[in-house]
Structure formats: structure tokens, C-alpha cells
C-alpha positions in Angstrom: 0.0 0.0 0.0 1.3 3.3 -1.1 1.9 5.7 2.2 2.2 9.2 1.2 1.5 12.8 2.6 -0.8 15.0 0.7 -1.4 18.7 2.1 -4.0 20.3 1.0 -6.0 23.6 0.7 -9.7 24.2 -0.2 -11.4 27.3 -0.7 -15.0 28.2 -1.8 -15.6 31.1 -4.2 -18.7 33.2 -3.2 -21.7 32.6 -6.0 -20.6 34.1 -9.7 -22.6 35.5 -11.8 -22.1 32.6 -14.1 -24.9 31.6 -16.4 -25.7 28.9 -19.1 -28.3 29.4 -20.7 -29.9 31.8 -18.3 -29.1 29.3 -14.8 -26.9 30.1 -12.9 -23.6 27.8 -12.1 -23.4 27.2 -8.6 -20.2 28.0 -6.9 -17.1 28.0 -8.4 -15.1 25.8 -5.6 -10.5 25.7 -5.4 -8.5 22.7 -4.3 -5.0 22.5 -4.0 -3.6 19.6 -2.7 0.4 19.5 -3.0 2.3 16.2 -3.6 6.0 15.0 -2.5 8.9 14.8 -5.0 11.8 16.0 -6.0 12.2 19.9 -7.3 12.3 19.0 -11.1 9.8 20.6 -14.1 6.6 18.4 -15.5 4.7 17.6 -18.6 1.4 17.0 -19.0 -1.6 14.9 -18.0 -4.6 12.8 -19.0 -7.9 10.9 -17.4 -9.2 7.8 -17.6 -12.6 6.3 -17.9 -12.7 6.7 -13.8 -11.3 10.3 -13.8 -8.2 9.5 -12.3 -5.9 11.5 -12.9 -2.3 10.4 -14.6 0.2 13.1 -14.6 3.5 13.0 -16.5 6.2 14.9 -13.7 9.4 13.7 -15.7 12.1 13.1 -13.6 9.4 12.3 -10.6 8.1 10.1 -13.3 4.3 9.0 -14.0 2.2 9.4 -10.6 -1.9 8.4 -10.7 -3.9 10.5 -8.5 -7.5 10.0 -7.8 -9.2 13.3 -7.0 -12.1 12.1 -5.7 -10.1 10.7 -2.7 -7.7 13.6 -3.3 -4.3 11.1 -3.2 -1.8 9.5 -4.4 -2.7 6.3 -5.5 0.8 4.9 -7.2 4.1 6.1 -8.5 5.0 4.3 -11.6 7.8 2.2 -11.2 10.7 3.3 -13.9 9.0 6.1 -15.5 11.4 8.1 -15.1 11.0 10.9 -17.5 7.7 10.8 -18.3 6.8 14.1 -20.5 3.0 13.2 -21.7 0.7 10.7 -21.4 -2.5 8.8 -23.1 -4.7 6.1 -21.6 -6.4 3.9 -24.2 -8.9 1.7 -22.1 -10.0 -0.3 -24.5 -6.5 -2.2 -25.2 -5.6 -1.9 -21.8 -3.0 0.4 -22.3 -0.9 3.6 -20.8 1.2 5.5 -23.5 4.1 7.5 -22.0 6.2 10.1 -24.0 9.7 10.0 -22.9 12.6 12.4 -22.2 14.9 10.0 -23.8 13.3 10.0 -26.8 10.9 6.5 -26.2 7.5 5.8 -25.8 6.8 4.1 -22.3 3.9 1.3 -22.4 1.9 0.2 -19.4 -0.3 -1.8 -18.6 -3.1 0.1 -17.3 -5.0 -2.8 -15.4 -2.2 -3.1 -12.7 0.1 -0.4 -13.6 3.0 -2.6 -14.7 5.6 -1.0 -16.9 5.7 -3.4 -20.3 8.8 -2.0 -22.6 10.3 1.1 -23.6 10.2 1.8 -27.6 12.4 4.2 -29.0 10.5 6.7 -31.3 12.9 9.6 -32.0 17.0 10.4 -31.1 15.2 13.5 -29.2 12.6 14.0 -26.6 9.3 13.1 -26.8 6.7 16.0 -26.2 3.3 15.5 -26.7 1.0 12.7 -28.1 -2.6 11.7 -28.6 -4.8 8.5 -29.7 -6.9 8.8 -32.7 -9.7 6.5 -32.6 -11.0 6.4 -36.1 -8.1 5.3 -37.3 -6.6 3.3 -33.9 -3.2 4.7 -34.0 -1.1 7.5 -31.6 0.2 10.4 -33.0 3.4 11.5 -31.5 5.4 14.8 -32.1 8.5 15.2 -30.5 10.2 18.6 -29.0 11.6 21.4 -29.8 14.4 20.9 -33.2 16.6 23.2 -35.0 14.8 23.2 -38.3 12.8 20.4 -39.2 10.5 18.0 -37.1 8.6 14.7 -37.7 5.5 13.3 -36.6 5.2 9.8 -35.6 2.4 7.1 -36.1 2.1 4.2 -34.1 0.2 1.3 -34.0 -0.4 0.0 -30.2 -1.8 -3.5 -31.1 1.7 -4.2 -33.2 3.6 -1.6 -30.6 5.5 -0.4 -34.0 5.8 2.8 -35.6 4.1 2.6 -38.8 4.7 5.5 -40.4 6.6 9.0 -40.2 6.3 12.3 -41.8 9.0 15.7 -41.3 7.7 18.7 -42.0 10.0 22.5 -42.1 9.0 23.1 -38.4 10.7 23.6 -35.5 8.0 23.3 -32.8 5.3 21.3 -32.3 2.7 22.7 -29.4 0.4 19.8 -28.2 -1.7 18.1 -30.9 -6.1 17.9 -30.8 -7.4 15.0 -32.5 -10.9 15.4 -34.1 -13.8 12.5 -34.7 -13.2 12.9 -38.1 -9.9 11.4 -37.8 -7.8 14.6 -38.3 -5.4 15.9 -35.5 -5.2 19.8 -35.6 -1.3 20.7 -34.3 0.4 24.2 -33.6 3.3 25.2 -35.2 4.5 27.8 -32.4 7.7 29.4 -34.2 6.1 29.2 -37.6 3.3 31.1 -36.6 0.6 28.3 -38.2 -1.7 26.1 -37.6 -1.3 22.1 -39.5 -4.5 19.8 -39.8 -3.4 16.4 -40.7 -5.2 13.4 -41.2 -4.2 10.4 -38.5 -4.3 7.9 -41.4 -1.2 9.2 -43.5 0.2 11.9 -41.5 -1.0 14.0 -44.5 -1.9 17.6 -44.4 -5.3 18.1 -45.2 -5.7 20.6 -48.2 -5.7 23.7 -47.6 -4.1 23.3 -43.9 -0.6 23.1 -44.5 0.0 25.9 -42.5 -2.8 28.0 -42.0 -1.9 31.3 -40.4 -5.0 33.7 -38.6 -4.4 37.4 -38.3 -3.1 38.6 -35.8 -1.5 35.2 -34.5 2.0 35.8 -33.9 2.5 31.9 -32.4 -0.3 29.3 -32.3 1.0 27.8 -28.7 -2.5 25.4 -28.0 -5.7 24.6 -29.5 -9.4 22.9 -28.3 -12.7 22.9 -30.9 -16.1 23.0 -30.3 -16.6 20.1 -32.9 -20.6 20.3 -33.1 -20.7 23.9 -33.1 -17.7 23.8 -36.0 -15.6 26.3 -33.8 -11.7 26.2 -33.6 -10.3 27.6 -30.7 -6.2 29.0 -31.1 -4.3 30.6 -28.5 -1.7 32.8 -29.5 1.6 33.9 -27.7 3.4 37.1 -29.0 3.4 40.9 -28.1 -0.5 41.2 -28.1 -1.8 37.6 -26.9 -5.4 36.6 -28.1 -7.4 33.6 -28.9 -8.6 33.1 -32.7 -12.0 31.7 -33.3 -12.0 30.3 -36.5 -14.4 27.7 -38.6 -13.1 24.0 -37.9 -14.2 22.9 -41.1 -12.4 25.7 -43.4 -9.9 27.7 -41.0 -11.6 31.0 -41.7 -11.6 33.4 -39.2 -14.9 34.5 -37.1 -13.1 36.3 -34.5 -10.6 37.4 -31.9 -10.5 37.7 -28.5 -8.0 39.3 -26.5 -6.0 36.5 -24.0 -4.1 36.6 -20.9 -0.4 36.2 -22.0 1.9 32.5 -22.2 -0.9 30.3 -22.5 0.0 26.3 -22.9 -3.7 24.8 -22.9 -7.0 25.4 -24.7 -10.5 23.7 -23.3 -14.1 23.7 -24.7 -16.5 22.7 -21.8 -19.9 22.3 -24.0 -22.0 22.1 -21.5 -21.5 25.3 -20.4 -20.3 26.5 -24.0 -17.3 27.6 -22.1 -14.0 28.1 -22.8 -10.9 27.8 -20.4 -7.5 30.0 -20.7 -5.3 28.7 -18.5 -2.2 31.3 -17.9 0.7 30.4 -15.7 2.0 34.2 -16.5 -1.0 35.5 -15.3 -1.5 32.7 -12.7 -5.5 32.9 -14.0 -7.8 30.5 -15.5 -10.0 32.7 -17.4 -13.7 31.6 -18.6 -15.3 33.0 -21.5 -18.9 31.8 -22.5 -20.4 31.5 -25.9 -23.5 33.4 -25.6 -25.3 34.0 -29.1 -28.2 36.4 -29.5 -30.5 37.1 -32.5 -28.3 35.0 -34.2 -25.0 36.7 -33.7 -22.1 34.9 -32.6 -20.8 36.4 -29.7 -18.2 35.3 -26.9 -18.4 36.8 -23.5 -15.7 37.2 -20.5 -17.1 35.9 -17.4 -15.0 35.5 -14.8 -11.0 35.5 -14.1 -10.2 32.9 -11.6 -6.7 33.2 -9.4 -4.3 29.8 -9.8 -0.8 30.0 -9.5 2.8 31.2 -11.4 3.7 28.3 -13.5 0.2 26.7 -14.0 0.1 26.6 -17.5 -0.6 23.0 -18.5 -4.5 21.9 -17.7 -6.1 18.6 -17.9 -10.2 19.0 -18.3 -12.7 16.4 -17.1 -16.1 17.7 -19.4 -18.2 15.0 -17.7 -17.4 16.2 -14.1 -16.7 19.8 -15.1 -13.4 20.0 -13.3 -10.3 21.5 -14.5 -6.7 20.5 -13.4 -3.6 22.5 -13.1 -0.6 21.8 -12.3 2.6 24.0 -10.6 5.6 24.2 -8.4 6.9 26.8 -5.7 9.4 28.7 -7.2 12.4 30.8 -6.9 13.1 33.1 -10.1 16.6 34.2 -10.1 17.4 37.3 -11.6 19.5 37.9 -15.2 23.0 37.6 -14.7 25.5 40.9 -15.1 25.3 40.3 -19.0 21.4 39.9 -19.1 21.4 36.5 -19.4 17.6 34.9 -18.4 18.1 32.4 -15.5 16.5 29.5 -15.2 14.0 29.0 -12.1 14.8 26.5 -9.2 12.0 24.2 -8.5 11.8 23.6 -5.1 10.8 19.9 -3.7 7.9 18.7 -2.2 5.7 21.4 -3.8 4.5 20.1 -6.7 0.5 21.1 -6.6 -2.3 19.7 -8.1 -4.9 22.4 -8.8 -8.9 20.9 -9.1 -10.9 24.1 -10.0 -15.0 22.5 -10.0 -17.2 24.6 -11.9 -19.7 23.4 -10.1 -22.8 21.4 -11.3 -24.3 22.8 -14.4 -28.3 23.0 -14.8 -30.1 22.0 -17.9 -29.7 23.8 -21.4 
């Protein structure tokens, strides 16, 4: 049995204004509950069926923690690394995106580490699991001038196909129902829709760039509604709205800066900002009338310096962040930037509830 020491902080916000259709959200409630570790940077994280809550902390490894009970429930044994996860129920699998460049597989039933495959001489960033056509899609970090996309299969555990394309930064990929997987091209300042199947870019999205969009950093679609959601970095930050069928704009929204992670909650027709610059998670609802499309700011809620990356649970309507306490130093005598110092035992898991929502 795992023994571990969670602390933990919960506050209630007093009753927003918040409305979906006209009913009111109840309250918005905050949960921080801070888990041990070494002082070391993290990736990202993903749910399962259960939402429990997997969380890729790199050199602290893969950790599973069940919010509901609010703790730890297992450290992955040699995981070491971990940068991004997936969980495919249906094969019984956990898909880990390595550090060293492999892809981690687990088994998810009782956690036991299976084999290491390596995918790329780099590090692995992000991936995601296409269901239409049954394959992951893998992109790796940050390269000097070109970058490839990787398709494996899980059933065969091979890669079956790879693609390079002129880019030098992948931000995290979306995959669509329709078997396309939208992915950010950050330094390029575009936006790639490819299809799962052949790692092909769809006509027309080779690299679609939106006004004003200095550098597409994350992205999240309203699918029914065809609505593309991309946040963009640069000097004046903002969020482009744009058709998810054709890539042409419907409009812009002015954004809190840095932001990592995109969400569409459609029950609420709400999207989430995440900014760890800002240390917000801002809300902004889609609320149409007489026909016009129109996209209102509702509410700016305070997280913490750092949380950027967000895992979204749509069922339960409950958002995850995730950060560290921090020391900044500051530039050297030349100017040079320095990097922050993570400090141990701080690493925080953020739960902000929504709240139930009432019928539409």
C-alpha cells in the first residue's frame, strides 16, 4: 500500500454571476492539494474512464492520483522521464512520451511497466490517440529546423509511419472525430491539420496562419458547433475563433499572456484560458443572440505562477492545473535569463470545480 503525505488547501468562491443558458452555475469551488517529489519541471496529464488523474512529472516520473479521494494512488515504477501521457482503455493500455526520446507502455489494469520503444534520437513532447483510425500520434520537442510526426500502431507496438515537415515546434496536438489531429506550429506562426491515417496535411491546412496570431501555442474545438479555438503567444496575446471545417476566421478575443492549454467545456459552452503568467484561468462563455455569434468574458479565476498545463474532465466539469513553488533568479550581469529553481515537495495539483451545471 502506497503511504504518502498530501497537504492540502480548499477554498469556496462566493456565488458568480455565471450563467448557461440563463441558470446560474453554482459555486465555483478551489483545491489545492500538493504532492512529495523532487524539485524537477513536469509535462502534461490525461484521465481515464474513472477520472483518475495520470500526470506526467518527468524526472518524478508517472504518478496516478485520484481526485475524488484527493491522493496519491501509485508512483510508476521506472518512469522516469515521463513528459506526456495517453490512456487507451479499450486495449488496456498507458502511453508514455519519454525524455529519452521512447515511448513508455503500461499496462493500465495493474500499472506494470511493459517495454520502452524508442521513437525519436530527441525528446518526446506530446502525443494523442486517434480513434478512427486506432493509431497514436506522436510529435517530439523542440528541433533546430525540421521536425517529424510519428504514427504508431499499439496493437503491433511499432511505428508505422513518419512524416518531417520545415517546423521547429510542435505545441500539443487535438485530434478530431473525423480522424484529423489539428497541431500548432509555435515558431512558424501556423496552424497544421493532418489526417491520422497518413500523417498528410489536409488541403488547404498546410500551415494556416490567422491574423493577428504571432504563435499558435495550443488549441481545443467545439466540434458540433464547427468552432476552432487558437491561443496565441506574441506581443498582443489573443485567442482566434475560427471555422473547424475551413480555417476561416470568425473572430478574436483578446487572452491573458503565455498560454500552454486550450479547453471547450460544451455544456456550459465555455472556454478555459489557463495562464501560468497571469496565474489565472480565465472563462469565457459563448453566448449567441438574435443570431450573432458572440463570446463573453465571465469571470477571471486566481491559480498560480507556472500553471500553464490543464487537464479538463467535461463529464465532471473539473479543471486540473498543475505547478511548483518557485524561486526566479534574476539575469546575470550580462542579461542573461536564468533558469527557475524548482523547489521539492511542492509540486501542486490544482482541481478548480465549476460546479454542477443545470439543464440547457
Amino acid at each position: 500500500m502506497l503511504r504518502t503525505c498530501i497537504a492540502t488547501a480548499l477554498l469556496v468562491l462566493a456565488p458568480l454571476a455565471l450563467a448557461v443558458d440563463g441558470a446560474p452555475l453554482s459555486a465555483i469551488s478551489l483545491r489545492a492539494d500538493v504532492l512529495p517529489g523532487s524539485g524537477h519541471s513536469w509535462g502534461t496529464g490525461a484521465l481515464d474512464a474513472g477520472g483518475r488523474l495520470f500526470i506526467a512529472r518527468r524526472e518524478n516520473g508517472l504518478t496516478l492520483f485520484d481526485p475524488a479521494r484527493h491522493r496519491v494512488l501509485a508512483n510508476v515504477a521506472g518512469t522516469e522521464g515521463a513528459n506526456a501521457v495517453v490512456v487507451v482503455t479499450a486495449l488496456d493500455r498507458i502511453f508514455v512520451a519519454n525524455m529519452d526520446g521512447t515511448l513508455g507502455i503500461i499496462r493500465r489494469s495493474d500499472l506494470r511497466p511493459l517495454r520502452r520503444v524508442q521513437i525519436d534520437a530527441g525528446n518526446l513532447n506530446n502525443l494523442v490517440f486517434d480513434r478512427a483510425s486506432g493509431k497514436l500520434i506522436i510529435t517530439g520537442g523542440r528541433r533546430q529546423q525540421r521536425s517529424a510526426i510519428y504514427q504508431f500502431d499499439p496493437v503491433s507496438e511499432r511505428v508505422t509511419a513518419t512524416r518531417e515537415f520545415e517546423a521547429r515546434k510542435f505545441d500539443a496536438p487535438l485530434a478530431l472525430a473525423d480522424g484529423s489531429i489539428i497541431v500548432p506550429l509555435r515558431d512558424e506562426g501556423r496552424v497544421m491539420r493532418i489526417a491520422a491515417a497518413t500523417l498528410a496535411p489536409l488541403p488547404g491546412w498546410e500551415g494556416r496562419s490567422f491574423a493577428g496570431c504571432q504563435h499558435p501555442s495550443a488549441v481545443a474545438a467545439d466540434e458540433p458547433g464547427n468552432r476552432l479555438f487558437v491561443a496565441c503567444r506574441g506581443k498582443a496575446p489573443q485567442v482566434s475563433v475560427a471555422r473547424l471545417d475551413d480555417g476561416s476566421m470568425v473572430t478574436t478575443l483578446p487572452a491573458t499572456p503565455a498560454i500552454n492549454a486550450l479547453a471547450w467545456d460544451p455544456t456550459r459552452r465555455l472556454l478555459l484560458v489557463p495562464s501560468g503568467n497571469a496565474a489565472s484561468l480565465t472563462l469565457v462563455q459563448r453566448q449567441d443572440t438574435g443570431g450573432d455569434e458572440a463570446y463573453r468574458p465571465l469571470a477571471d479565476i486566481g491559480t498560480r505562477p507556472w500553471a500553464h498545463n490543464m487537464v479538463f474532465d467535461a463529464a465532471r466539469g473539473r479543471a486540473y492545473l498543475f505547478a511548483v513553488d518557485v524561486i526566479q533568479p534574476a539575469p546575470d550581469a550580462s542579461g542573461q535569463k536564468q533558469d527557475p529553481r524548482f523547489l521539492a515537495d511542492s509540486f501542486t495539483v490544482l482541481e478548480v470545480n465549476l460546479g454542477q451545471a443545470r439543464g440547457r
